[in-house]
C-alpha positions as CSV (number, residue, x, y, z in Angstrom):
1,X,-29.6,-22.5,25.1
2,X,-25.9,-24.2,24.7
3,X,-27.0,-28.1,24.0
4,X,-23.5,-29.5,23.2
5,X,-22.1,-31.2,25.9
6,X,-18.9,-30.2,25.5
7,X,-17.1,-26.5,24.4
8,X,-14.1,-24.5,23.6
9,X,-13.7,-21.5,26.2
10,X,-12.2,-18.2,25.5
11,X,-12.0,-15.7,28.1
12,X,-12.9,-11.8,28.2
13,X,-9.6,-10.8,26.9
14,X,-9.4,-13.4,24.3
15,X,-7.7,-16.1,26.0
16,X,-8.3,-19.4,25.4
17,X,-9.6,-20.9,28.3
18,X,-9.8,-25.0,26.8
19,X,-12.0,-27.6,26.0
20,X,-14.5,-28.1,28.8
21,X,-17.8,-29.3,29.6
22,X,-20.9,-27.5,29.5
23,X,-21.5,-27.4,33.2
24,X,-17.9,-26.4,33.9
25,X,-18.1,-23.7,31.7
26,X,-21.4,-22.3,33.0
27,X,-19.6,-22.8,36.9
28,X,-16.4,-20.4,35.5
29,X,-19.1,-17.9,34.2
30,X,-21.0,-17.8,37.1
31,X,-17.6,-17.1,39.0
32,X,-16.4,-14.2,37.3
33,X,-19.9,-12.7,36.7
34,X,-20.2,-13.0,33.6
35,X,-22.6,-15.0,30.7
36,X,-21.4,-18.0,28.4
37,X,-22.5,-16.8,24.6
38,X,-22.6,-19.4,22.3
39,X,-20.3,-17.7,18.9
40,X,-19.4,-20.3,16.9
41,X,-22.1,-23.6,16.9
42,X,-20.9,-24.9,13.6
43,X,-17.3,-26.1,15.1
44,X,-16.7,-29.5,16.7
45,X,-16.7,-28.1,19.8
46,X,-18.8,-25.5,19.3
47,X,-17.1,-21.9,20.8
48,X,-18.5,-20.0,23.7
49,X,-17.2,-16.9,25.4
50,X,-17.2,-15.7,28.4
51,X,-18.5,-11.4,28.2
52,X,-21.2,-9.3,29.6
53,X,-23.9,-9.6,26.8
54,X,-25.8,-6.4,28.2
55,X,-22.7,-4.5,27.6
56,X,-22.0,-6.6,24.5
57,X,-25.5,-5.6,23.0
58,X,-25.0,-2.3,24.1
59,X,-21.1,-2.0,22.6
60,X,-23.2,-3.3,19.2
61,X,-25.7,-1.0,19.3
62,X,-23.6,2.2,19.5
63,X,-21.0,0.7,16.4
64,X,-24.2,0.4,14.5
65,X,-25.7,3.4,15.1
66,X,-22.1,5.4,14.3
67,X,-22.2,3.2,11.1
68,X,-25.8,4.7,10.5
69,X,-24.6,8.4,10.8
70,X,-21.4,8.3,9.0
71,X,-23.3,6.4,6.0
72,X,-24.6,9.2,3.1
73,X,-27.4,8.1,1.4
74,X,-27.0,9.4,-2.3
75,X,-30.1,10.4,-3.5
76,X,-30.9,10.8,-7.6
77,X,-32.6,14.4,-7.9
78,X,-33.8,15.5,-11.5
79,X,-33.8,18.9,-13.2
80,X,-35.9,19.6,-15.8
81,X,-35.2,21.7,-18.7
82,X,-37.2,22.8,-22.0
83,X,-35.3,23.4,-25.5
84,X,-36.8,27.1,-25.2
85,X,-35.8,28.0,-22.1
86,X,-34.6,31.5,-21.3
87,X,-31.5,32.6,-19.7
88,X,-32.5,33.7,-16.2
89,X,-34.5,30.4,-16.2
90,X,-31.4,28.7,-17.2
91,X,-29.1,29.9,-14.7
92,X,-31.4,29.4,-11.7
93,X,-31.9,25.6,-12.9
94,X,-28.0,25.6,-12.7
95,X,-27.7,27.4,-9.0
96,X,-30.7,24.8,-8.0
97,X,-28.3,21.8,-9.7
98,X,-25.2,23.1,-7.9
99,X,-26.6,23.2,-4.3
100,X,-27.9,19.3,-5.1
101,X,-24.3,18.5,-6.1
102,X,-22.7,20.3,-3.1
103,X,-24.9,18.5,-0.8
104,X,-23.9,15.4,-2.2
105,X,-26.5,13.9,-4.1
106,X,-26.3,13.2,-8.1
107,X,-27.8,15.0,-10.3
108,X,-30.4,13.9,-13.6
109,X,-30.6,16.9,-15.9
110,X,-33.6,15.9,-18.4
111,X,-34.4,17.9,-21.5
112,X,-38.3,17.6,-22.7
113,X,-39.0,17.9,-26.3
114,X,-42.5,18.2,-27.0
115,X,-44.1,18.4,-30.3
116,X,-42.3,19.3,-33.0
117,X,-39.1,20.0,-30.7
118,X,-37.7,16.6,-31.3
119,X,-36.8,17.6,-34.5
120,X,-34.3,19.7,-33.4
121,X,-32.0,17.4,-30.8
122,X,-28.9,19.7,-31.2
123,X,-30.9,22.3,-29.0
124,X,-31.1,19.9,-26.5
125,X,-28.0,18.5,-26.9
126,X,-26.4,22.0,-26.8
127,X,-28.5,22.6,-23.6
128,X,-26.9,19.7,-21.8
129,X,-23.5,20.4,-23.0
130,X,-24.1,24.1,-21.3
131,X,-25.0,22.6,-18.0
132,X,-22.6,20.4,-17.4
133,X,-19.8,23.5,-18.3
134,X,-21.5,25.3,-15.9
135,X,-21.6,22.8,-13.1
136,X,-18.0,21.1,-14.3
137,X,-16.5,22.5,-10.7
138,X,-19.0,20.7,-8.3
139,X,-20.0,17.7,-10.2
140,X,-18.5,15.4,-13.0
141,X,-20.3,13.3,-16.0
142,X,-21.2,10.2,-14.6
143,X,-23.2,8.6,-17.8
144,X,-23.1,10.7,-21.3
145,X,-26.3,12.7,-22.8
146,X,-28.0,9.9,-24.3
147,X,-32.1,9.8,-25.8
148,X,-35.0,8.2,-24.0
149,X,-38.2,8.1,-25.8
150,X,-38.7,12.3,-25.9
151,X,-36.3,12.8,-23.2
152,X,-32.7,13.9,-23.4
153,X,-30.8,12.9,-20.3
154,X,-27.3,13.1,-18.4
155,X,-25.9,11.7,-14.6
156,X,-23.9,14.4,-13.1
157,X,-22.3,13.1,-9.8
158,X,-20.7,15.4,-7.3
159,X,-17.0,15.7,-6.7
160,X,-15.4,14.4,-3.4
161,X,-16.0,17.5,-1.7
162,X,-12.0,17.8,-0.6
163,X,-11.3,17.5,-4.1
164,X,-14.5,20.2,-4.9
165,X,-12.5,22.3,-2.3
166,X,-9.1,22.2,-3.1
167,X,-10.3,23.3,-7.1
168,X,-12.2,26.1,-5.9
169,X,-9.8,27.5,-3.8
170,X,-7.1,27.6,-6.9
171,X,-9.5,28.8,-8.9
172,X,-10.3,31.6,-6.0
173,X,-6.3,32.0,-5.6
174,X,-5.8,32.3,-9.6
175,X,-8.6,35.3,-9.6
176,X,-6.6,37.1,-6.5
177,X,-3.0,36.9,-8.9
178,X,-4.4,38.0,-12.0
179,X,-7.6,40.1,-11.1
């Protein structure tokens, strides 16, 4: 598929092998066993090299697939509260926000007013405020309480979780020194 007539060569290590012509090229890739890959076509002479483009593909295909797994999709998850909500409620909306944050996605905590509700905003605002005290140690703010339409809402993003770590275990050593 190479059409220039002539090429620059570089070797499986690297080296450079020179300016030759196409045929040549082909000849020294069919002597060591190898195939002539066309990497560069934009440069007078264009670049080949000289590899094993099964293993090449293959090499690809594994660096690509650990990019894949080390990659953490961050997903947006929502929590929705009420101005009226009771306690127990409360704090079980906060254990469900807290095991979102400690797996690593962020967090939307949306207040509904319905009604006559929006006439009060401090609730909600008082609300918010609460929840993000109570989740302080696994997430942080990432965009302030702010009004939408008859929604209240705030982006809680969770901690690097070395960071999350190393403040829970002082926390859990300050407990142990003054009980």
């Amino acid at each position: 598929m190479i059409r220039a007539q002539e090429v620059r060569v570089v070797g499986e290590k690297g080296e450079q092998l020179g300016i030759m012509p196409l045929n040549q090229a082909q000849e020294v890739a069919r002597k060591l066993d190898l195939d002539l890959v066309e990497v560069a076509p934009a440069t007078v002479p264009p670049v080949c090299r000289l590899l094993d483009y099964g293993k090449y593909k293959y090499q690809q295909a594994k660096k690509e697939q650990e990019m894949r797994k080390k990659q953490k999709v961050s997903l947006l998850r929502e929590i929705r509260l009420r101005p009226k909500i009771g306690v127990h409620d409360f704090e079980a909306k906060a254990r469900k926000a807290q095991k979102l944050l400690t797996d690593g996605d962020k967090v939307k905590v949306t207040v509904l007013f319905r009604g006559r509700e929006i006439t009060h905003p401090e609730l909600g605002f008082r609300l918010i405020k609460r929840m993000a005290e109570t989740l302080n140690e696994d997430g942080s703010i990432e965009r302030q309480p702010i009004m939408e339409g008859k929604r209240l809402n705030i982006i809680l993003t969770p901690l690097a979780k070395s960071k999350a770590r190393e403040e829970t275990k002082e926390s859990q050593d300050a407990k142990i020194e003054n009980p």
